[in-house]
DOLONU-77180 format. One record per residue (C-alpha): x, y, z; residue in three letters. Coordinates in pm, whole numbers, padded with zeros to 5 digits. Layout:
// DOLONU-77180
BATOR     px     py     pz   r
BATOR      X      Y      Z ALA
...
***
This chain:
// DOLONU-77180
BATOR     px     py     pz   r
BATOR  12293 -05798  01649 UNK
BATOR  11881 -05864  01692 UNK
BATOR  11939 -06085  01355 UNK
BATOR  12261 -06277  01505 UNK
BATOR  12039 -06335  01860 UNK
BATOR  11709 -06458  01670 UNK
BATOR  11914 -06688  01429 UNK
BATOR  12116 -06872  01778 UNK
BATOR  11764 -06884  01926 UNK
BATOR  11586 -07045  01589 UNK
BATOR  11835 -07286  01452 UNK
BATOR  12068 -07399  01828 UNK
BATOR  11825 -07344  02028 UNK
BATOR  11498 -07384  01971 UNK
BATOR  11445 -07690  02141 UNK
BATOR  11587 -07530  02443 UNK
BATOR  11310 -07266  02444 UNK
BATOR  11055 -07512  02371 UNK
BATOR  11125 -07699  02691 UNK
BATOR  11130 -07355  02879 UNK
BATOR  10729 -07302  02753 UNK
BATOR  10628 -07636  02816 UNK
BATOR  10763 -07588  03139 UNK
BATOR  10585 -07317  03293 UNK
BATOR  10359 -07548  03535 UNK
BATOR  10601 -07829  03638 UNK
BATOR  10917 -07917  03778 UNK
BATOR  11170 -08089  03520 UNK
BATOR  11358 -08406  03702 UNK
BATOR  11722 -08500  03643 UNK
BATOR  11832 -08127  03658 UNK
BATOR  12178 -08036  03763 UNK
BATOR  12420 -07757  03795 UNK
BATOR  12187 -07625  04043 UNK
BATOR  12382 -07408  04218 UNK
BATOR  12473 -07135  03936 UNK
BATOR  12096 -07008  03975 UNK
BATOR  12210 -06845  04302 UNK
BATOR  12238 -06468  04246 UNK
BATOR  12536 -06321  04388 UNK
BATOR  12504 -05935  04324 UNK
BATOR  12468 -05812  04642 UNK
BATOR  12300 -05518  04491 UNK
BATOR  11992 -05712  04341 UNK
BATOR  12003 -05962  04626 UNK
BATOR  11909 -05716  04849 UNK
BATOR  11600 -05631  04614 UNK
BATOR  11471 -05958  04658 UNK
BATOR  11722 -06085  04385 UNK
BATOR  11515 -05832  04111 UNK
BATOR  11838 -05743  03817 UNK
BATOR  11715 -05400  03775 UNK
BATOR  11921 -05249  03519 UNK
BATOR  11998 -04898  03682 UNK
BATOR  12107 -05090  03937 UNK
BATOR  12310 -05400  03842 UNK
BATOR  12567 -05511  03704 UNK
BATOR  12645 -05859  03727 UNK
BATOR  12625 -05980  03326 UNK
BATOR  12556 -06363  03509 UNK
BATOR  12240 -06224  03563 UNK
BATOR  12144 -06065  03282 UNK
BATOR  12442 -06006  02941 UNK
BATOR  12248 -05715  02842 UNK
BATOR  12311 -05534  03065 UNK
BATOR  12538 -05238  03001 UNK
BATOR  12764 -05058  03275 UNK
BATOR  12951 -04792  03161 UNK
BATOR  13154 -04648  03459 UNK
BATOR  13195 -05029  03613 UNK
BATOR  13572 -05175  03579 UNK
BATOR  13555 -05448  03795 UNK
BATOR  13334 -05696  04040 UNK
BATOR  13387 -05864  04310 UNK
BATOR  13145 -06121  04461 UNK
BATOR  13118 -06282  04769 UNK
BATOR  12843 -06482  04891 UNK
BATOR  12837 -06723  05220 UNK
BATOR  12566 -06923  05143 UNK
BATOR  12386 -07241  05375 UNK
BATOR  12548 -07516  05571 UNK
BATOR  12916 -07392  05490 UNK
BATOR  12859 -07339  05126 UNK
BATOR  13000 -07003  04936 UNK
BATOR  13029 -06867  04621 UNK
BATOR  13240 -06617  04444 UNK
BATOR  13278 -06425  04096 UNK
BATOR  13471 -06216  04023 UNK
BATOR  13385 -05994  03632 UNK
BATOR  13607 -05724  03455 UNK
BATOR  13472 -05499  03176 UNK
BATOR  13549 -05301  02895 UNK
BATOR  13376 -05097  02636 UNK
BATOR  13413 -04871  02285 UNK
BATOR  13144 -04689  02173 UNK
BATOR  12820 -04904  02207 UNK
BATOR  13013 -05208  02241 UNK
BATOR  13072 -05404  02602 UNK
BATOR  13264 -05645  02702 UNK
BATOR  13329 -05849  03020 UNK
BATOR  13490 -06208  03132 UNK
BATOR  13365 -06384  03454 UNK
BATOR  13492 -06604  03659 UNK
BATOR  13241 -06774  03904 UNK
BATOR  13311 -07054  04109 UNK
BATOR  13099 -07217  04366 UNK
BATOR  13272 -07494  04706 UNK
BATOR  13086 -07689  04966 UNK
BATOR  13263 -07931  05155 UNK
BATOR  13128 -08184  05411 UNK
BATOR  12793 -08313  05238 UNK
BATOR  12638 -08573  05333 UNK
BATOR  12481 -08895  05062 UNK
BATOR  12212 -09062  05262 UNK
BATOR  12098 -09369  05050 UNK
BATOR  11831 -09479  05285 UNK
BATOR  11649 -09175  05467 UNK
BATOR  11598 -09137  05756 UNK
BATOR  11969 -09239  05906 UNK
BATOR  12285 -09111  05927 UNK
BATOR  12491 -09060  05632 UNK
BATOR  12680 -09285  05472 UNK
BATOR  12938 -09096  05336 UNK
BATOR  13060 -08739  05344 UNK
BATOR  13219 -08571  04989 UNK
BATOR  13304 -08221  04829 UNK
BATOR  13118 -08083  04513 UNK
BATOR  13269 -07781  04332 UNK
BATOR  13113 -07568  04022 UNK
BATOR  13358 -07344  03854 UNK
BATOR  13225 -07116  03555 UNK
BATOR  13428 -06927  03279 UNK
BATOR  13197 -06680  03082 UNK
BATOR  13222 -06426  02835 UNK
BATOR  12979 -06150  02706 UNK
BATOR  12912 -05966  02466 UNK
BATOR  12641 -05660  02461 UNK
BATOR  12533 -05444  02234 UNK
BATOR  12379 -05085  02336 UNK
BATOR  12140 -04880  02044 UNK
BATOR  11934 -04610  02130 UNK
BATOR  11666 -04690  02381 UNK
BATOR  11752 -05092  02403 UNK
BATOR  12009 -05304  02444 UNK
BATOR  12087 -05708  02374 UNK
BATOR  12358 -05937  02482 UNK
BATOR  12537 -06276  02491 UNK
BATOR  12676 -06482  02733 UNK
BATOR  12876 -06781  02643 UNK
BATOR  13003 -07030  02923 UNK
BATOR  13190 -07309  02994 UNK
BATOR  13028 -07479  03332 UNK
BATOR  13242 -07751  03527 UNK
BATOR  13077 -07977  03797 UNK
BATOR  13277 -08230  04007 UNK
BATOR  13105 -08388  04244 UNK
BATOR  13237 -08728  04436 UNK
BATOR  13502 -08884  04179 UNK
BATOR  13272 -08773  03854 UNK
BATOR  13399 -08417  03679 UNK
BATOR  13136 -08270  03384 UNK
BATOR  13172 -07966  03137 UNK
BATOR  12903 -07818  02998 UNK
BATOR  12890 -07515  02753 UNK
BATOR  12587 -07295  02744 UNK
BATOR  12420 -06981  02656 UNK
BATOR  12228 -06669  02816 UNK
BATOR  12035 -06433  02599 UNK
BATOR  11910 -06122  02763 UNK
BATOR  11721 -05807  02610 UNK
BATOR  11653 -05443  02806 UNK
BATOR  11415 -05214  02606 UNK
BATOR  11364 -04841  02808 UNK
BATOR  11049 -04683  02678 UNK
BATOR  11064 -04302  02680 UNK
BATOR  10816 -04275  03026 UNK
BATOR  11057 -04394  03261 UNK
BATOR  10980 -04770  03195 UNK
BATOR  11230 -05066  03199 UNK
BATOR  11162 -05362  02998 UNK
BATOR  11372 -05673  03081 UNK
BATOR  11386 -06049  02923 UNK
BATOR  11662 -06315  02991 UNK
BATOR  11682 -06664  02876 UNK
BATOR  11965 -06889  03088 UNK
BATOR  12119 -07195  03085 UNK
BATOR  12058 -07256  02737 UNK
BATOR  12250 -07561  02635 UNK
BATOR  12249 -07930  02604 UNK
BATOR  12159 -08234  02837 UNK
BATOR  12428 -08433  02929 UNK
BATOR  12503 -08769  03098 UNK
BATOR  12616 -08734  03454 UNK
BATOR  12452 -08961  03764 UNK
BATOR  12188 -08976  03528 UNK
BATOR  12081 -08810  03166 UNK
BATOR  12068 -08470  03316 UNK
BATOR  11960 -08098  03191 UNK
BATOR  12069 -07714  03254 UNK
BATOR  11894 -07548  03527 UNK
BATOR  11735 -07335  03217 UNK
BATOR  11564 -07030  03336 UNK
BATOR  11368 -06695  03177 UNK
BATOR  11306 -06386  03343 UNK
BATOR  11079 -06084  03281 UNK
BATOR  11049 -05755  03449 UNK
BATOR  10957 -05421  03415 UNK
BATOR  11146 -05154  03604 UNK
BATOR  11058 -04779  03722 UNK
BATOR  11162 -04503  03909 UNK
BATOR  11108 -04150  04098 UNK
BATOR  11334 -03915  04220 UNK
BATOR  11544 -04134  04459 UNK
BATOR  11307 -04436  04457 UNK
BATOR  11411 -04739  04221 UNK
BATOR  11185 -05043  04165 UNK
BATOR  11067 -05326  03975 UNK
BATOR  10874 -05669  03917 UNK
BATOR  11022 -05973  03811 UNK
BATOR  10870 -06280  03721 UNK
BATOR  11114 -06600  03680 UNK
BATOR  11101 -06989  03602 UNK
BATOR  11344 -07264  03592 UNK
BATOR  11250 -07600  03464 UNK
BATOR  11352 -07734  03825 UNK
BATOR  11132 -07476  04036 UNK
BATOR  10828 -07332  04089 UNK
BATOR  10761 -06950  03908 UNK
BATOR  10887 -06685  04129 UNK
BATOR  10733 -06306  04121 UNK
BATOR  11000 -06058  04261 UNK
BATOR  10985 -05705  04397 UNK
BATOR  11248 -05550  04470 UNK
BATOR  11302 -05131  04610 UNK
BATOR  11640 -04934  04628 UNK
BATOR  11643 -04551  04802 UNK
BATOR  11932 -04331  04766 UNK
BATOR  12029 -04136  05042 UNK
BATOR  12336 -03910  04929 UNK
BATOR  12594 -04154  04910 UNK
BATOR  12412 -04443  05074 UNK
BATOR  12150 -04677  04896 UNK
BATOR  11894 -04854  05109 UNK
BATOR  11779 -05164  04970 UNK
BATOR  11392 -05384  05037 UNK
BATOR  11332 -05702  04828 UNK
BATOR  11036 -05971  04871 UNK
BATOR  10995 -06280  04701 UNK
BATOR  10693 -06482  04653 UNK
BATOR  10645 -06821  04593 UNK
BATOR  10979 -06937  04675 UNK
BATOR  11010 -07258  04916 UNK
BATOR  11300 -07109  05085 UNK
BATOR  11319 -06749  05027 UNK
BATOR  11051 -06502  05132 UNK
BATOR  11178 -06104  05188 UNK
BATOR  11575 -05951  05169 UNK
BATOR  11747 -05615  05224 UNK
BATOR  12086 -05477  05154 UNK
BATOR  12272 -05132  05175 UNK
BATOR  12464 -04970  04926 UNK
BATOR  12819 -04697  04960 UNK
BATOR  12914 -04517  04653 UNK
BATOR  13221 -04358  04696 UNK
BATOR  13393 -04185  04397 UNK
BATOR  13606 -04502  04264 UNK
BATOR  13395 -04803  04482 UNK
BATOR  13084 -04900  04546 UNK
BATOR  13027 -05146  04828 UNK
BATOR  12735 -05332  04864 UNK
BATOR  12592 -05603  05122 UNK
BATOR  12275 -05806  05123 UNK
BATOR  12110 -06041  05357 UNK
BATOR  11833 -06335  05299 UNK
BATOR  11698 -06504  05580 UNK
BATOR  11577 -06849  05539 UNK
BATOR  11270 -07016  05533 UNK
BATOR  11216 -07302  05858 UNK
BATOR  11501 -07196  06025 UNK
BATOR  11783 -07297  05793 UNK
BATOR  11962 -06937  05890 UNK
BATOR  12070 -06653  05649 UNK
BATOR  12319 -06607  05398 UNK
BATOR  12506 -06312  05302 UNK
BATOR  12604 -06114  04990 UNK
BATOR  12928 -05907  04928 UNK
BATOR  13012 -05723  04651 UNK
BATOR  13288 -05453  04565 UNK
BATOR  13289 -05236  04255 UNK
BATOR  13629 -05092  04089 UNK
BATOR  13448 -04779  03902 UNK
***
């Protein structure tokens, strides 16, 4: 499996990674598909949007990771100025071996085009994303790897565009209580919508701990179309009830978050919140898990 990862990321790839490294201290232009870089696990959202993998399970936000007692997710997330999101992910494993398909899909109706700013718009329209992805992971004996493939779909005014891509994600525990993570998203080609445009492409690392009842961990992330992002996130179990504390640094729109957690014997439900930078509100995170 390590071989079959290093050999996508050599001879498809490459370039893609390339343009990751180079990007580290600017902002690409022309990028689109923005809105599938929104996490919607309500369970790392509330950790200011840190995938720590005790924790999560969402394999949009990282395909290694590797839930055994999870059947099923459901995702909810009511985002700014009428916008949601939803995804909904099954799963399925034998012996080392995981599976899952998601399903994400993303509405906002009522935006506005404003081709001479300031003034009021000139017309209003409705953009959709819609997502199909499978994954694959692979689980040895203190790490794990996995695979996401995806089909993304954009339509936006009259204009419709399908894109395939790749995530890549690694999780490596050492034997002192330390998580390693790395993710690679977005991988995939440019293609020609409004303009020549590219994949949101984004890597993550993190390292992940824990004590007793106390869960925590560090993430740093880039995309090509934002600034880097350092993430800390906390979770607390109380019994049957997780309490969740997040900040996030270096964001333009996003500074702290917190959730709460219920794990029953078959469910676990989960809600987040993120309040907004300048006033722009909060949105909120719902998730339910089929165990």
């Amino acid at each position: 499996m390590n071989i079959f990862l290093v050999m996508i990321l050599i001879s498809g790839f490459g370039a893609d990674v390339d343009s990751l490294w180079v990007s580290l201290n600017r902002i690409t232009p022309n990028v689109g598909f923005s809105a599938i870089k929104v996490n919607l696990d309500a369970k790392s959202s509330g950790m200011g949007n840190v995938t720590n993998p005790d924790i999560s399970t969402s394999p949009m936000e990282n395909p290694a990771l590797t839930s055994k007692n999870v059947k099923f997710n459901l995702f909810h997330r009511n985002h700014l100025l009428g916008t949601s999101f939803n995804q909904g992910s099954f799963y399925f494993n034998k012996n080392r071996n995981f599976f899952s398909l998601s399903l994400w899909d993303f509405g906002s109706e009522g935006m506005e085009l404003h081709t001479n700013t300031p003034g009021e718009s000139e017309i209003t329209y409705n953009a959709y994303n819609f997502i199909v992805a499978t994954t694959y992971a692979r689980e040895f004996h203190n790490y794990s790897t996995g695979i996401n493939f995806k089909i993304l779909n954009e339509k936006i005014l009259n204009a419709s565009y399908s894109v395939p891509a790749l995530d890549l994600g690694v999780i490596y525990r050492t034997n002192k209580n330390i998580t390693f993570s790395f993710v690679l998203l977005n991988l995939g080609p440019d293609y020609l919508g409004f303009n020549l445009m590219r994949l949101p492409k984004t890597f993550k690392i993190g390292i992940y701990s824990g004590y007793n009842n106390i869960k925590f961990g560090v993430e740093g992330v880039k995309s090509i179309d934002s600034k880097a992002q350092l993430r800390m996130g906390l979770n607390y179990d109380i019994d049957i009830l997780s309490v969740r504390l997040g900040g996030i640094l270096n964001s333009d729109s996003e500074m702290f978050s917190t959730g709460v957690g219920l794990h029953l014997s078959r469910f676990d439900f989960d809600y987040a919140v993120i309040p907004f930078r300048n006033a722009l509100g909060i949105t909120q995170i719902f998730s339910i898990s089929l165990k």
